[in-house]
C-alpha positions as CSV (number, residue, x, y, z in Angstrom):
1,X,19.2,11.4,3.5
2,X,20.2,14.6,1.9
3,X,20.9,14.5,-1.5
4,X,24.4,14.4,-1.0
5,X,24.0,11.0,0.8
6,X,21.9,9.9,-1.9
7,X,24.7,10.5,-4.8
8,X,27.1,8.6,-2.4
9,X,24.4,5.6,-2.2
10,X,24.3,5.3,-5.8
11,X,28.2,4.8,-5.9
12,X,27.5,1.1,-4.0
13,X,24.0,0.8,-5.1
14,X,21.3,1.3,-8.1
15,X,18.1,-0.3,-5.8
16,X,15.6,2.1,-4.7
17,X,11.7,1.8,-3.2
18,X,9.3,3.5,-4.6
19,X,6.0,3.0,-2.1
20,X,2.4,4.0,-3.8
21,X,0.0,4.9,-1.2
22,X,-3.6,6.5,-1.8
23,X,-5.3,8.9,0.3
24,X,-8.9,7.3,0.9
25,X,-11.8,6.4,3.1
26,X,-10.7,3.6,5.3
27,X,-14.0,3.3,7.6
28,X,-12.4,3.9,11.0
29,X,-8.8,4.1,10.3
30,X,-6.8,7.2,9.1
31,X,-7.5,8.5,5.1
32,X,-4.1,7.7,4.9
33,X,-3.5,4.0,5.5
34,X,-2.6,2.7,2.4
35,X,0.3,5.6,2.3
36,X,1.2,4.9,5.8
37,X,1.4,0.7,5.3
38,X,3.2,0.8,1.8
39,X,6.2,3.3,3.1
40,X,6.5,1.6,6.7
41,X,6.6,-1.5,5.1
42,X,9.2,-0.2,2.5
43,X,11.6,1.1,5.4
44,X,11.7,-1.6,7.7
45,X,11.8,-4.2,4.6
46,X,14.8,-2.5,3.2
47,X,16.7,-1.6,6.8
48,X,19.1,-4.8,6.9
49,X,19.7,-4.0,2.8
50,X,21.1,-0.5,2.7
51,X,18.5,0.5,0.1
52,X,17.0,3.4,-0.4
53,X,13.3,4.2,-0.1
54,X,11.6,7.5,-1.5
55,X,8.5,9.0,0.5
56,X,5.5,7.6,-0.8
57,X,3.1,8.3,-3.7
58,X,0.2,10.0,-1.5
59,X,-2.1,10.0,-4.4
60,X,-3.6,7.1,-6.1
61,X,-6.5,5.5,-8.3
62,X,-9.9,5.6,-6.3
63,X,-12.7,7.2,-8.1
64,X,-15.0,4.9,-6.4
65,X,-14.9,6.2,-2.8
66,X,-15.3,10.2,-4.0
67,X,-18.5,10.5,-1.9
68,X,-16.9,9.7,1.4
69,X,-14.9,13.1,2.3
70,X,-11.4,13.1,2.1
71,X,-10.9,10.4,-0.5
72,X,-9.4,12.7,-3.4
73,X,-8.1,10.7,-6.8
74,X,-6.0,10.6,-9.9
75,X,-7.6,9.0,-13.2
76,X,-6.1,6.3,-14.1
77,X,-4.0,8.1,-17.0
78,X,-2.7,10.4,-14.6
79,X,-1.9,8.4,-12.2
80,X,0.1,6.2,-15.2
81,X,1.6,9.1,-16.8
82,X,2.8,10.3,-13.2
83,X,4.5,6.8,-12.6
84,X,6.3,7.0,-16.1
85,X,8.0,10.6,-15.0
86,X,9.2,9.7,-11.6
87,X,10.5,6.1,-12.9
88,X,12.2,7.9,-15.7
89,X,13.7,10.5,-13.7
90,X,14.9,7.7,-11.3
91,X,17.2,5.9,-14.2
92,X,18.2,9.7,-15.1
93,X,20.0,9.9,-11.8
94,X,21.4,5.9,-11.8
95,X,18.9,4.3,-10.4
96,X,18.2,1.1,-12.1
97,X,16.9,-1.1,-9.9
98,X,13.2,-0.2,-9.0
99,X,10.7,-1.9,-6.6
100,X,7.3,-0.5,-6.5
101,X,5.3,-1.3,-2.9
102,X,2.0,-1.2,-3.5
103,X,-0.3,0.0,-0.9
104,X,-4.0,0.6,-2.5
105,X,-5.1,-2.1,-5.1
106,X,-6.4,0.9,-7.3
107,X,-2.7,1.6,-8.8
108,X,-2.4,-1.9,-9.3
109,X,-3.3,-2.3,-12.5
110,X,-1.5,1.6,-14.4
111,X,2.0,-0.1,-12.0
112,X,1.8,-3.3,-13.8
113,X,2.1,-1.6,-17.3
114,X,6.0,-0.4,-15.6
115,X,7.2,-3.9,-14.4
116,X,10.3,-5.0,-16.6
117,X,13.1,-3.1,-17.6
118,X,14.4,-3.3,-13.9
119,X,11.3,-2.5,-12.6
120,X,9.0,-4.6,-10.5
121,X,5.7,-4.5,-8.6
122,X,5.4,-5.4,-5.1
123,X,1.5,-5.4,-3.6
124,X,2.0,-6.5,-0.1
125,X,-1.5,-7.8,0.6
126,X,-1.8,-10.3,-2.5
127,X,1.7,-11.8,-1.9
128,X,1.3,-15.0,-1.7
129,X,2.9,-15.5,1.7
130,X,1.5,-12.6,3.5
131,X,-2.0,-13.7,1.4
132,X,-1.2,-16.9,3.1
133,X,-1.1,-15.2,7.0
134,X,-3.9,-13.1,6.6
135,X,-6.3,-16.1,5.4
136,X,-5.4,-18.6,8.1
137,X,-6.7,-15.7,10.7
138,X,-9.5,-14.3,8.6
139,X,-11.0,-15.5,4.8
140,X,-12.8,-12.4,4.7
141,X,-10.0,-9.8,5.8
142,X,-10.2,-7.4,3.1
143,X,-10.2,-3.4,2.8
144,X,-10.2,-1.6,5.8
145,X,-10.7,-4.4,8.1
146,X,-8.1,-6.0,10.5
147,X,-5.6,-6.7,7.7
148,X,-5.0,-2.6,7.8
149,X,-5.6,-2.1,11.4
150,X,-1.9,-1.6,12.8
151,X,-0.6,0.6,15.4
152,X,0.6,3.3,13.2
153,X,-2.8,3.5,11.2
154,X,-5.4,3.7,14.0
155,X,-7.0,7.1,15.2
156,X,-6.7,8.2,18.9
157,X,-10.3,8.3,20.4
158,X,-11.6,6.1,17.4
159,X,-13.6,3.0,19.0
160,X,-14.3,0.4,16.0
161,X,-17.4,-1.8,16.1
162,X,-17.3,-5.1,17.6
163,X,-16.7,-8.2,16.2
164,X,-17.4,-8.3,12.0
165,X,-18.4,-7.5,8.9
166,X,-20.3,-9.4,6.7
167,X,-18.8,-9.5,3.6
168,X,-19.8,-6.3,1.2
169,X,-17.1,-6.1,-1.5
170,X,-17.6,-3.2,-4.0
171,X,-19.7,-3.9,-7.0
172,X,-20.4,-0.9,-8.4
173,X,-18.7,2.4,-9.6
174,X,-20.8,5.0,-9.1
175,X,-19.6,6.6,-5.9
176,X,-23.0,7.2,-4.1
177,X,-23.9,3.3,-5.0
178,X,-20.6,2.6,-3.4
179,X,-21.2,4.5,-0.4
180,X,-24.3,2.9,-0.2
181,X,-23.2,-0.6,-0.4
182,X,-20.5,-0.5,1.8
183,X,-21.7,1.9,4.4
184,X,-19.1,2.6,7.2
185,X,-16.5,1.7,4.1
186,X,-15.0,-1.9,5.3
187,X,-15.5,-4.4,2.8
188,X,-15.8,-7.2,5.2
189,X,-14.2,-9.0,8.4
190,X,-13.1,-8.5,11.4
191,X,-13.0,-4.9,12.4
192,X,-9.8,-5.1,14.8
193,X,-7.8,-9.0,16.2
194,X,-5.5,-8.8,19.1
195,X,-2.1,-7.3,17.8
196,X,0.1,-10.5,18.8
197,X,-1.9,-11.7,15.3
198,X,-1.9,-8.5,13.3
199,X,1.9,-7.8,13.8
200,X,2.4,-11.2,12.9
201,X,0.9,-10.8,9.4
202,X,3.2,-7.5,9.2
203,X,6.7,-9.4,10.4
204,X,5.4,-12.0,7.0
205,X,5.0,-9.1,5.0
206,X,7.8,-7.3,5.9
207,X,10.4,-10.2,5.2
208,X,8.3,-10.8,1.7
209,X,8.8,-7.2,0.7
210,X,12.7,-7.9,1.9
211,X,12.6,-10.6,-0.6
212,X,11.1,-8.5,-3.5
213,X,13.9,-6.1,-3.0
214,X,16.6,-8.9,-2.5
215,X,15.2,-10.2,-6.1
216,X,16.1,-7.0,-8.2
């Protein structure tokens, strides 16, 4: 929309979608998954609603993953402080209504401190009916497995390992340990499953993010 088209929304409407990405090592998918994921899943949630959704938040929290290249991050109180402007110049314009849609479980915890007030939080991954989908396929899908491997964030010419991961969640901070626990980056499961499941999980996920924004 232009914002012309925007002013004429807010005449029907006050709901908007706000999607926080992160720009960030994901082994063999694109640095900018959790971007890509949080405003797809934004846009084709909201679709059959009429609301609104803003580009995503490219930035997030990851000062963990600095030592793999192309993972750059906002401190936490940045990244907070940054949230508090744009939801506050939101309600300046009429917006009242305010769904956050979570991407990168680093921002989870600086986009809780906003919930209320007509604002809520939406992380797609721990919902508990997309949570739900991604277990019964996988107990160990986590970061940068499967669970993140759609269409839209694979790499031409990028050929994943077979099979899995053992599980190697992050345990440390320091970004070298990190990089040396996790190698390739994937914190465990399967590396790819055939799409018929994987756009399964995303049709769940996508009605649960519907949901959220039905809710406000």
């Amino acid at each position: 929309m232009n914002w012309l088209q925007v002013e004429a929304y807010l005449e029907r409407d006050d709901r908007v979608a706000l999607p926080l990405g992160s720009t960030e090592q994901h082994a063999y998918l694109s640095v900018a998954t959790d971007s890509v994921i949080a405003e797809r899943l934004a846009v084709e949630a909201a679709e059959p609603l009429g609301v609104a959704v803003l580009p995503a938040l490219a930035y997030g929290v990851t000062p963990y993953f600095a030592a793999y290249p192309g993972s750059p991050s906002l401190d936490a109180e940045t990244y907070l402080a940054v949230l508090r402007a744009l939801v506050g110049s939101l309600r300046g314009q009429g917006f009242r209504r305010i769904l956050l849609v979570n991407g990168h479980g680093g921002n989870t915890a600086a986009a809780e401190r906003l919930v209320g007030d007509g604002v809520a939080l939406h992380s797609w991954w721990t919902a508990p009916r997309a949570r739900a989908a991604i277990v019964s396929l996988d107990p160990d899908a986590s970061h940068a497995s499967w669970m993140e491997n759609f269409p839209w964030t694979r790499l031409a010419g990028v050929e994943l390992p077979p099979g899995r991961k053992e599980p190697a969640p992050r345990t440390a901070d320091d970004p070298a340990l990190v990089r040396a626990e996790l190698g390739d980056g994937c914190f465990g499961g399967f590396y790819e499953l055939p799409d018929e499941d994987v756009l399964r999980v995303w049709a769940v996920a996508v009605e649960e993010t519907r949901a959220a924004l039905e809710a406000l």
